[in-house]
C-alpha positions as a LaTeX table, in Angstrom:
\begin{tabular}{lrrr}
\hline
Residue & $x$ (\AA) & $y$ (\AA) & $z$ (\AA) \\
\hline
Unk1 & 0.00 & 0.00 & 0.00 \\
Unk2 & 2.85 & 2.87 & 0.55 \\
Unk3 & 4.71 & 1.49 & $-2.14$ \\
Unk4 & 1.01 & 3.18 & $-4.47$ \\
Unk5 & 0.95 & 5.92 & $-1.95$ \\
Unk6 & 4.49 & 6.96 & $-2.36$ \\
Unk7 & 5.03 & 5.60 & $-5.69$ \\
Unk8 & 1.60 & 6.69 & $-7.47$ \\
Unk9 & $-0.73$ & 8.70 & $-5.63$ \\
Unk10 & 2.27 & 11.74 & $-4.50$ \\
Unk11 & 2.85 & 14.74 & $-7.29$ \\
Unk12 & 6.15 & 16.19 & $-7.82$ \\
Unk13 & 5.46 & 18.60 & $-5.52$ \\
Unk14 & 4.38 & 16.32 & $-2.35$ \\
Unk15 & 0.60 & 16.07 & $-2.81$ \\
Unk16 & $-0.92$ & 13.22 & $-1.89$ \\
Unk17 & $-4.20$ & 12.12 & $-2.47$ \\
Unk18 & $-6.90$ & 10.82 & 0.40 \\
Unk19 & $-7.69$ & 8.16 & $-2.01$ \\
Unk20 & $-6.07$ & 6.38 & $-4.97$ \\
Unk21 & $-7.62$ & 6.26 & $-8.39$ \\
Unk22 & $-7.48$ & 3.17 & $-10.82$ \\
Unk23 & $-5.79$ & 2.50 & $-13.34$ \\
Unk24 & $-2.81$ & 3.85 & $-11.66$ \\
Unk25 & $-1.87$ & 6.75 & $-14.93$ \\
Unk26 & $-5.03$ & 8.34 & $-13.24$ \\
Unk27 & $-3.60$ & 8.30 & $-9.15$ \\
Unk28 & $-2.67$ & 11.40 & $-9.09$ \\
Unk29 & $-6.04$ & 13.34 & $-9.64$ \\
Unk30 & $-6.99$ & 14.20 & $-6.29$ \\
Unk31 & $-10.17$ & 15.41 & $-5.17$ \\
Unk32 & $-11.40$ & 16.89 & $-2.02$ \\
Unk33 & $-9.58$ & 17.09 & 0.96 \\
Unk34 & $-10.51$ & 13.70 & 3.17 \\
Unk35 & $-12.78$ & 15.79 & 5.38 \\
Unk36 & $-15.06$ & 12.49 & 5.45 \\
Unk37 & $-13.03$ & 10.94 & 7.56 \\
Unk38 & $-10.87$ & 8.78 & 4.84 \\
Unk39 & $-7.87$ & 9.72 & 6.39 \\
Unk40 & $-5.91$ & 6.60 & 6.81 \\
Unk41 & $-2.91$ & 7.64 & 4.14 \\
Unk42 & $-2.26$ & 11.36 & 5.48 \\
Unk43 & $-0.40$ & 11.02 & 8.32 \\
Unk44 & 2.93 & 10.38 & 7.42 \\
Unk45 & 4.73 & 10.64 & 10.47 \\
Unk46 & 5.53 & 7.37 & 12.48 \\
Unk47 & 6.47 & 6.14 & 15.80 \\
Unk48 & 9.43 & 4.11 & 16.41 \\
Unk49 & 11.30 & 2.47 & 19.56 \\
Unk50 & 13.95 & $-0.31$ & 19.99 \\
Unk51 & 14.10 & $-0.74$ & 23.96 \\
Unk52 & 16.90 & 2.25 & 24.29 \\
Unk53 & 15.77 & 5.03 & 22.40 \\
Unk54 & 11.92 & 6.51 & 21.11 \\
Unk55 & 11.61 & 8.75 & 18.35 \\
Unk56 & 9.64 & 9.58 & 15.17 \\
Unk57 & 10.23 & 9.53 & 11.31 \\
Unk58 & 8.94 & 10.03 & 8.34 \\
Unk59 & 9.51 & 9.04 & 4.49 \\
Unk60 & 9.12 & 10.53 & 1.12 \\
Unk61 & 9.75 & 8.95 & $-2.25$ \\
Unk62 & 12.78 & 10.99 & $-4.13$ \\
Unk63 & 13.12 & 9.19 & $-7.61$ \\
Unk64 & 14.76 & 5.90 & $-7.00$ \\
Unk65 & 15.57 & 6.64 & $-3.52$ \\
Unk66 & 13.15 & 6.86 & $-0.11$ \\
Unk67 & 14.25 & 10.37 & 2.18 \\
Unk68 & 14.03 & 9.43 & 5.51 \\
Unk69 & 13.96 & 12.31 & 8.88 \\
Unk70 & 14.68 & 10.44 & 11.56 \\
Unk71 & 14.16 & 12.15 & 15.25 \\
Unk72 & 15.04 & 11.22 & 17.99 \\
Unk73 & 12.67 & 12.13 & 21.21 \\
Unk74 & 14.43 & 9.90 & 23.88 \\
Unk75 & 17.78 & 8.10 & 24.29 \\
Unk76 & 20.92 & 7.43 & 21.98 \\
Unk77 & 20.07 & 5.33 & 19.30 \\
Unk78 & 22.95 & 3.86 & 17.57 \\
Unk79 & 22.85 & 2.45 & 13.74 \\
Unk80 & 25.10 & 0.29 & 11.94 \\
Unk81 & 22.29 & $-0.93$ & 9.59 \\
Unk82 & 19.20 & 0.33 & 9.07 \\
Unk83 & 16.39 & $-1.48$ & 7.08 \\
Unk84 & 13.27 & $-0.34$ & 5.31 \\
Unk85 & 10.99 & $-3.07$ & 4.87 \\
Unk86 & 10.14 & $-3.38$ & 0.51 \\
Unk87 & 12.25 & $-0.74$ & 0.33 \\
Unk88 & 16.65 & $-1.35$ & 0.74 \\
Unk89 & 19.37 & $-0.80$ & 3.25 \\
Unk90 & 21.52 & 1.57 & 4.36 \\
Unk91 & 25.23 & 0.24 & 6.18 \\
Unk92 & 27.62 & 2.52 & 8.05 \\
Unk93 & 31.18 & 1.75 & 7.87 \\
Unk94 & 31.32 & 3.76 & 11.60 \\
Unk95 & 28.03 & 3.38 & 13.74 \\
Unk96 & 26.32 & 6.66 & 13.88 \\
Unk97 & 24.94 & 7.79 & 16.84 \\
Unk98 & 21.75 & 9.91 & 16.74 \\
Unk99 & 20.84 & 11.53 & 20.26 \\
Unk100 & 18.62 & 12.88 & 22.15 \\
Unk101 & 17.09 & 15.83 & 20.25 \\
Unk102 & 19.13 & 15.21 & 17.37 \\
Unk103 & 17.50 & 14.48 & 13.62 \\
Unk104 & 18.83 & 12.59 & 11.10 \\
Unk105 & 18.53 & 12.83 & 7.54 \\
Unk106 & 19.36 & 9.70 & 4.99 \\
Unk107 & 18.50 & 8.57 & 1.55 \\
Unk108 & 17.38 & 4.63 & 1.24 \\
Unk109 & 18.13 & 2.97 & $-2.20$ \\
Unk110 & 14.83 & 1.39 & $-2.86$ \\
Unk111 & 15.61 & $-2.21$ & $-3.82$ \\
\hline
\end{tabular}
């Protein structure tokens, strides 16, 4: 489903639509705003913890790449790999270290 959200249903300059028309050539003619409660796809921004750090992040489709702001709210959170599920990898030759009120900001090959 992201993969036609991000893929499909976003313009070139970062609209997305509430809903997704078919065939996919027509995904990007968006209506009215989701006012009716079809909200579902608009919130972009999700929630992420892994038992020593909490934080937020969000993506956005960038040609063949994904963008990916990464904050962290709580903790150190230290990456040496970092995996986007149907979408690649990113390794770091020297763990980074993101803390506490720090953001990062990395670009995910999509596979």
């Amino acid at each position: 489903m992201k993969e036609v959200e991000f893929g499909h249903a976003t313009s070139s300059d970062d609209l997305m639509s509430s809903r997704v028309n078919l065939p996919p050539d027509r995904s990007q003619e968006f209506g009215e705003a989701a006012a009716d409660g079809q909200m579902g796809g608009i919130m972009k921004r999700y929630f992420w913890s892994n038992g020593y750090a909490w934080g937020t992040f969000d993506i956005k489709p960038e040609g063949d790449r994904i963008a990916l702001h990464l904050t962290v709210t709580s903790g150190t959170l230290r990456l040496s790999r970092l995996d986007l599920s149907h979408f690649g990898t990113i390794r770091f030759e020297v763990e980074r270290e993101i803390r506490e009120g720090e953001e990062a900001r990395l670009t995910v090959p999509k596979v």
